[in-house]
C-alpha positions as CSV (number, residue, x, y, z in Angstrom):
1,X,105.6,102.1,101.2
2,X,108.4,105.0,101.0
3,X,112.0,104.0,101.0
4,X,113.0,107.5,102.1
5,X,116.0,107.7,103.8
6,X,115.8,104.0,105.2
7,X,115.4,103.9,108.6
8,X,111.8,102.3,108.2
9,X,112.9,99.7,105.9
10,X,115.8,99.0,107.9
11,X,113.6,98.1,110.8
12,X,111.2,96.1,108.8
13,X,114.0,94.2,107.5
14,X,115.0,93.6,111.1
15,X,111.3,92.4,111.8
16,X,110.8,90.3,109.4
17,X,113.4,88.2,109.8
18,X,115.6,86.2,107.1
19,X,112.7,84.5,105.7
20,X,110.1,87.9,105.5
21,X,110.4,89.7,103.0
22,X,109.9,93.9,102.3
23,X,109.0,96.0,99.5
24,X,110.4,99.8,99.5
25,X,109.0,102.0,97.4
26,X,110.1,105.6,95.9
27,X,110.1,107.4,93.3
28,X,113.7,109.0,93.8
29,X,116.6,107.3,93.3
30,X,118.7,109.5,96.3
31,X,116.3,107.6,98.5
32,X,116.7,104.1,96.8
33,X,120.1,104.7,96.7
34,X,120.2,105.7,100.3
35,X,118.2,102.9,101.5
36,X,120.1,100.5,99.7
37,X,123.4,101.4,101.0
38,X,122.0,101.8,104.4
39,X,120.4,98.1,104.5
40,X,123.9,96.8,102.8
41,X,125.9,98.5,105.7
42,X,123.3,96.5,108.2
43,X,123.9,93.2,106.1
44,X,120.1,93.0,105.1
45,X,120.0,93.9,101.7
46,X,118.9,90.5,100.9
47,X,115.5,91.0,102.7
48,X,114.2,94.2,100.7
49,X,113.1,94.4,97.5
50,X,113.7,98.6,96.3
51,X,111.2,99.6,93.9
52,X,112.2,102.7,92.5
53,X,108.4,104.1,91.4
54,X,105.5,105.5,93.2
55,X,103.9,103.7,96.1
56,X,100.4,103.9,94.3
57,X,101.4,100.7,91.8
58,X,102.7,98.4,94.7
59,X,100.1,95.8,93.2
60,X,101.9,95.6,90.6
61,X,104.9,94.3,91.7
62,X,103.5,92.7,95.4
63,X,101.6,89.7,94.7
64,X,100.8,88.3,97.7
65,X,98.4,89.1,100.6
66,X,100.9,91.1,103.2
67,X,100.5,91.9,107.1
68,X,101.8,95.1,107.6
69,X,102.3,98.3,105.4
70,X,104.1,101.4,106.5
71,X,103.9,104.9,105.0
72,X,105.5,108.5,105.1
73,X,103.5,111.2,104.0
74,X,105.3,114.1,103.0
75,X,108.6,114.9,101.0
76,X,112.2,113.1,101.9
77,X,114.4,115.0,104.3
78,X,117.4,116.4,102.8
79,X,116.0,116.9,99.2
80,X,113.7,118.6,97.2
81,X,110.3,119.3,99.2
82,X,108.8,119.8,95.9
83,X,109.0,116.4,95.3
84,X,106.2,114.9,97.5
85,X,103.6,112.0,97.9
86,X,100.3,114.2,97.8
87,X,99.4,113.4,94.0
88,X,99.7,109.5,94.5
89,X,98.9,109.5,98.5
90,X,94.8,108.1,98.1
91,X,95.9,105.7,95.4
92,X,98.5,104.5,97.5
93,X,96.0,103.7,100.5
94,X,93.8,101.7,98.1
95,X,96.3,99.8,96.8
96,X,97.6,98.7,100.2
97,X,93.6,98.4,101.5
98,X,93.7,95.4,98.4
99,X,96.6,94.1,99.7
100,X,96.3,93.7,103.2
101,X,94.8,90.5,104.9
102,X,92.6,89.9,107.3
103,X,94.2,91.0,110.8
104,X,97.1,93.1,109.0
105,X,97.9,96.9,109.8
106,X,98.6,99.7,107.4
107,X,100.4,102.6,109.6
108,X,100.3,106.4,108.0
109,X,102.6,108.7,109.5
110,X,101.1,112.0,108.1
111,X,103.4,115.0,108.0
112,X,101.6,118.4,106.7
113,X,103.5,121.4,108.1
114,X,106.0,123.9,106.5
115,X,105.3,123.0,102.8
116,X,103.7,119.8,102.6
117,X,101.1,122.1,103.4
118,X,97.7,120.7,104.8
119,X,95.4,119.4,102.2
120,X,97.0,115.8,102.1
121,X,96.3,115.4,105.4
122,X,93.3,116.5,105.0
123,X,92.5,114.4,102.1
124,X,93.7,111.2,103.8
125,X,91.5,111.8,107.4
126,X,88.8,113.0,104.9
127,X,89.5,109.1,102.9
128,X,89.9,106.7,106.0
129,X,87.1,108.2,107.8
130,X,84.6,106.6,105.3
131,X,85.9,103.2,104.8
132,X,83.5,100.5,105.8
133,X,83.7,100.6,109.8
134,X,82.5,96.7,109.2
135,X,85.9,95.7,107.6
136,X,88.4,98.6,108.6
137,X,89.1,99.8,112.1
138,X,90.7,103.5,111.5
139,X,92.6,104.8,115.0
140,X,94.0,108.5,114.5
141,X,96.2,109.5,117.1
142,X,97.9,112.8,118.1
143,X,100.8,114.0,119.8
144,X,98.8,116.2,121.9
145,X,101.8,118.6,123.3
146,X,103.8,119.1,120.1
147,X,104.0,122.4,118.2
148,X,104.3,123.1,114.9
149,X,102.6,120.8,113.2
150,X,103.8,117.5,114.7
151,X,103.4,114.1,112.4
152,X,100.1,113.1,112.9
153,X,99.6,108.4,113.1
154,X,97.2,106.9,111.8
155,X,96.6,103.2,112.0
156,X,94.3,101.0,109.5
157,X,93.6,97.6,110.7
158,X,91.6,95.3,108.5
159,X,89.3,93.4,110.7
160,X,89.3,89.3,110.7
């Protein structure tokens, strides 16, 4: 759901194989730009499709029921830390909640220390924790002997 810096959506592309495809989203172009050179150095560019806008309005260019969605919450290393997914982050879940099918996963990988301060993270646990327990299985995880704010995974999996 974030381009970032690429290393996600060069694994995907790796994953899905020549005839998968993935979407990358993000809403600055150092990151699409990064991505795209990175998946071009990897000979995969043809297996990613970089959206450069916010991960909240992937229905509107993903069409299709898809089985797996993968999000970074937080800011881009390297850049501006200003610049980070907290206003869009809910919208973002729902829209990948509608486009999920039936067995798919939708991983979160929440980071909230330093600046990104806390209340997306909050928000998010505060989101999952009431979807329907009839449709949505929600596992939050920890890395339990980290400091300082490790990331903290979260895994949606929409039930058959």
């Amino acid at each position: 759901a974030t381009a970032g810096n690429g290393g996600d959506t060069e694994f995907l592309c790796q994953k899905v194989g020549e005839t998968g495809n993935v979407y990358a989203f993000d809403v600055q172009e150092m990151a699409i730009s990064h991505t795209r050179e990175r998946l071009e150095r990897a000979n995969l560019s043809t297996r990613a499709k970089l959206i450069h806008d916010g991960h909240e309005k992937m229905q509107t260019y993903v069409k299709e029921e898809v089985k797996a969605i993968t999000f970074n919450f937080g800011y881009l290393p390297g850049s501006d830390h200003k610049i980070a997914t907290h206003p869009s982050s809910l919208a973002a879940i729902e829209s990948a909640l509608n486009l999920l099918k039936k067995g798919g996963i939708i991983n979160l990988c929440i980071y909230s220390g330093g600046d990104t301060g806390y209340e997306e993270k909050e928000a998010i646990l505060n989101y999952v924790k009431e979807l329907d327990s009839k449709k949505w299985l929600v596992i939050v995880n920890a890395y339990y002997n980290r400091k300082n704010d490790p990331p903290l995974p979260v895994f949606i999996y929409r039930l058959k």
